[in-house]
C-alpha positions as CSV (number, residue, x, y, z in Angstrom):
1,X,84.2,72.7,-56.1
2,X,86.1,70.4,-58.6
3,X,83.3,68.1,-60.8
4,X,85.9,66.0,-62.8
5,X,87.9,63.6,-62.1
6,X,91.3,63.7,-63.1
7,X,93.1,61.3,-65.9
8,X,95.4,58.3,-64.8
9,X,98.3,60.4,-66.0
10,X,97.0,63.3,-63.8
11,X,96.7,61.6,-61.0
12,X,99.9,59.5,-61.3
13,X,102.0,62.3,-61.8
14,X,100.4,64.5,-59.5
15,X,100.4,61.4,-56.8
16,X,104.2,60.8,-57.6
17,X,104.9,64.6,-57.3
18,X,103.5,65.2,-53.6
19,X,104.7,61.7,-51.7
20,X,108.4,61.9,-53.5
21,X,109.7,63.5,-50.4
22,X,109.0,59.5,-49.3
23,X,111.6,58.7,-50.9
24,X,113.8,61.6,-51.0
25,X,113.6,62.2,-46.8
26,X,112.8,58.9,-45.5
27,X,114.1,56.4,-48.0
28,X,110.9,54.8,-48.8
29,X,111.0,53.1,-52.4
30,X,108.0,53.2,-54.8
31,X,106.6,49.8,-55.1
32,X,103.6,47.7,-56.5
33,X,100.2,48.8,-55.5
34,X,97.7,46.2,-56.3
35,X,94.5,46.2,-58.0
36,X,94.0,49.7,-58.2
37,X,95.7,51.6,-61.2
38,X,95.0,55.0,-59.6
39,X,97.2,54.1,-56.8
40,X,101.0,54.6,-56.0
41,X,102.2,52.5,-52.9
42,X,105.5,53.4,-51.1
43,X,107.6,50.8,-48.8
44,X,110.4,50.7,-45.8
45,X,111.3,47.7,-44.1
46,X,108.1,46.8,-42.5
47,X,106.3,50.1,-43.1
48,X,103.8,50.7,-46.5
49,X,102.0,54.1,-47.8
50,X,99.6,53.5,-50.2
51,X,98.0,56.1,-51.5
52,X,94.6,55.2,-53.6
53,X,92.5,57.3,-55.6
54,X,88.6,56.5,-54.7
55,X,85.2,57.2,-55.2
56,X,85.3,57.3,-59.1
57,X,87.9,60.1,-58.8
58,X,86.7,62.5,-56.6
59,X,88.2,61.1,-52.7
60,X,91.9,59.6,-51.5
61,X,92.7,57.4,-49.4
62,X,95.8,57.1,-47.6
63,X,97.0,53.7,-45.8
64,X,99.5,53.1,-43.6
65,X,100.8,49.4,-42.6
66,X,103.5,49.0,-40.4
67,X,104.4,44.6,-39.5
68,X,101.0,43.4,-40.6
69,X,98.4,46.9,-38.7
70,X,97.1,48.9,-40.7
71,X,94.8,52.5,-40.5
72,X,94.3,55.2,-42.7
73,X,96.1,58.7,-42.2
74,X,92.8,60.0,-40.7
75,X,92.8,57.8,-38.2
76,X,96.3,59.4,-37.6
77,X,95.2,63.0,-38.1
78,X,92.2,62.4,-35.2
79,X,94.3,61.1,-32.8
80,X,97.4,64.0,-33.1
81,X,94.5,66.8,-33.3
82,X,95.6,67.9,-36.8
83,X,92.3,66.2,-39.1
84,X,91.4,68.7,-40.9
85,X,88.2,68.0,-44.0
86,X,89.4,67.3,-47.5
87,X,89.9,69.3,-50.1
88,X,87.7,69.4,-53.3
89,X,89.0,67.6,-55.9
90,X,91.2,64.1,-55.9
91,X,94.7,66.6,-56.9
92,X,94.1,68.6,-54.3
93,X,93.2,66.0,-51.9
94,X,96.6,64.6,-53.0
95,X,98.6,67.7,-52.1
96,X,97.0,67.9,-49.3
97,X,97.2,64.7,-47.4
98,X,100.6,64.6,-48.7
99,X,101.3,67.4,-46.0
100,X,99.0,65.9,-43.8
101,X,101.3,63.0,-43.7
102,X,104.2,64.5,-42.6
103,X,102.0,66.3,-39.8
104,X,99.9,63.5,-38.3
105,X,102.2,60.2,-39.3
106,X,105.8,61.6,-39.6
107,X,106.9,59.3,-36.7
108,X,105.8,56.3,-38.5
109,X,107.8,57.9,-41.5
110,X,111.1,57.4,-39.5
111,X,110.0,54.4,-38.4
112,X,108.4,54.4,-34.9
113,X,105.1,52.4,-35.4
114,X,104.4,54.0,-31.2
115,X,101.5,56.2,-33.0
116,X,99.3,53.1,-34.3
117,X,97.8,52.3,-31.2
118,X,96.2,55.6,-31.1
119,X,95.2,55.5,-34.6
120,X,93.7,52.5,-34.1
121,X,91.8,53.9,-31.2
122,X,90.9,56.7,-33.3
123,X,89.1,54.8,-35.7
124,X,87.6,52.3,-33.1
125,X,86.3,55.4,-31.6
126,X,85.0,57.0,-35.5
127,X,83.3,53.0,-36.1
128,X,81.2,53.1,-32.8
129,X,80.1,56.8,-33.0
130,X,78.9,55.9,-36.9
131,X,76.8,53.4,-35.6
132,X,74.8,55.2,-33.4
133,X,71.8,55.6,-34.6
134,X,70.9,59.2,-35.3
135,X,67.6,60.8,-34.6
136,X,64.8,61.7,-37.3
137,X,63.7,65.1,-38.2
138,X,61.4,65.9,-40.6
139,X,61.9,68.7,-43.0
C-alpha cells in the first residue's frame, strides 16, 4: 500500500506519460486544466479528458465531457462491465485508468458520445444505491 503522495513533477510527468497516446492515437491536444495544478486536461472538438489528482494525493479522477455532459470514467467502466477497484497509490492509479480508458471510453475517444447515456445511467444508478440507508450492526 503506497502512504505518500507523489510530487507535482511526479505526478505531471507520470500523468503526461500514460494519456500521451491521447494525443498520439486520437489527436487530442493537451490543454488548460483549471484550478487544480495536479491535473492535465486533454481536448478534441467537443470532447475533454481531464485527469485530476485528488484526495491530498492518494485518488484520480478521470472526467470525460463531450458538448456540455459530463461523467467520470467509472461511470463508463460500470456500464461496459470492465470497473475494476483502484490501484494503491495516485501513479499507479494513473497507469491504470489510463488503460482503463481505452477499455471502457475508447468510443468516446474516436468520437462517438453513443456511450454517455449509459454512463450517465450508471452513475444515476451508483447515486441512489449510496443513499440507501444501510443497516446498523454492532461490533
Amino acid at each position: 500500500m503506497t502512504t505518500t503522495s507523489p510530487s507535482l513533477q511526479e505526478f505531471l510527468r507520470v500523468a503526461q506519460q500514460a494519456f500521451d497516446y491521447l494525443r498520439s492515437d486520437y489527436g487530442f491536444s493537451r490543454c488548460l486544466s483549471g484550478d487544480n495544478p495536479y491535473s492535465v486536461q486533454f481536448s478534441r472538438d467537443q470532447t475533454s479528458i481531464l485527469v485530476e489528482g485528488i484526495n491530498w494525493g492518494f485518488g484520480v479522477n478521470i472526467l470525460l465531457s463531450h458538448e456540455g455532459e459530463r461523467a467520470p470514467l467509472w461511470a463508463f467502466a460500470i456500464a461496459k462491465g470492465c470497473y475494476e477497484p483502484p490501484a494503491s497509490g495516485q501513479l499507479e492509479q494513473l497507469r491504470q485508468y489510463a488503460v482503463l480508458l481505452k477499455t471502457a471510453a475508447e468510443t468516446i475517444l474516436r468520437g462517438d458520445a453513443s456511450a454517455f447515456p449509459a454512463a450517465l445511467s450508471a452513475m444515476s444508478e451508483a447515486s441512489a444505491e449510496a443513499s440507501k440507508p444501510k443497516p446498523r450492526t454492532l461490533p
